[in-house]
N, C-alpha and C positions, 0 to 999 in steps of 0.2 A: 618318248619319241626316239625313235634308230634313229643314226646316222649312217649312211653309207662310208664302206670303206673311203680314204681320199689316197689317192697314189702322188708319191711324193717326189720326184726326178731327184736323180743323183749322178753321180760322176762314178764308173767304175775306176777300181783299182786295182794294179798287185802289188799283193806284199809279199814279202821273202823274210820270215821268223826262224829264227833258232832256237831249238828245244833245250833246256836243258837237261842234264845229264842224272842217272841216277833215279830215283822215286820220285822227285818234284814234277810239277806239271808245268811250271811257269814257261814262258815266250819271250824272246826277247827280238825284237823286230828288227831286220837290220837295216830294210831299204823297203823305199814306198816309190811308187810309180802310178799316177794318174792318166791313165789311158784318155785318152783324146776322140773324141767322136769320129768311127773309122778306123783305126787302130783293129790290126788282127790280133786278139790276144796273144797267140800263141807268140806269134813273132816276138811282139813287144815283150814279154816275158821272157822268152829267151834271151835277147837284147841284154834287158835286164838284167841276167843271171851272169853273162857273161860279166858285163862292165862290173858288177860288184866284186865276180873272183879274180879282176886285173887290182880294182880298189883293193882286195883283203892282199894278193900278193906284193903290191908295191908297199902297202901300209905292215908288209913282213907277217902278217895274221893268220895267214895259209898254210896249211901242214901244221899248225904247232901242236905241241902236246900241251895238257894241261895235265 
């Protein structure tokens, strides 16, 4: 006996990962954001992108070299 598919509700999100450098393939995620029902993505995401780059320069993380 089949089952039909079942569809399962979820919450979107954005995330914002950082690749690393070089050959490797790993991620390392810097900030999550749970979008709210209504929520224009794009806005929220932008939002998002900013508040993180005031977090990485007050937290001095911004521009650095490695």
């Amino acid at each position: 006996m089949s089952s039909a598919p079942v569809a399962v509700p979820g919450w979107p999100y954005s995330v914002i990962c950082v690749l690393e450098t070089g050959r490797r393939s790993w991620t390392v995620p810097l900030d999550v954001l749970r979008l709210a029902p209504g929520d224009d993505a794009v806005t929220a995401t932008a939002d998002q992108m900013r508040e993180l780059v005031e977090r990485l320069v007050s937290a001095g993380q911004w521009g650095r070299e490695t």
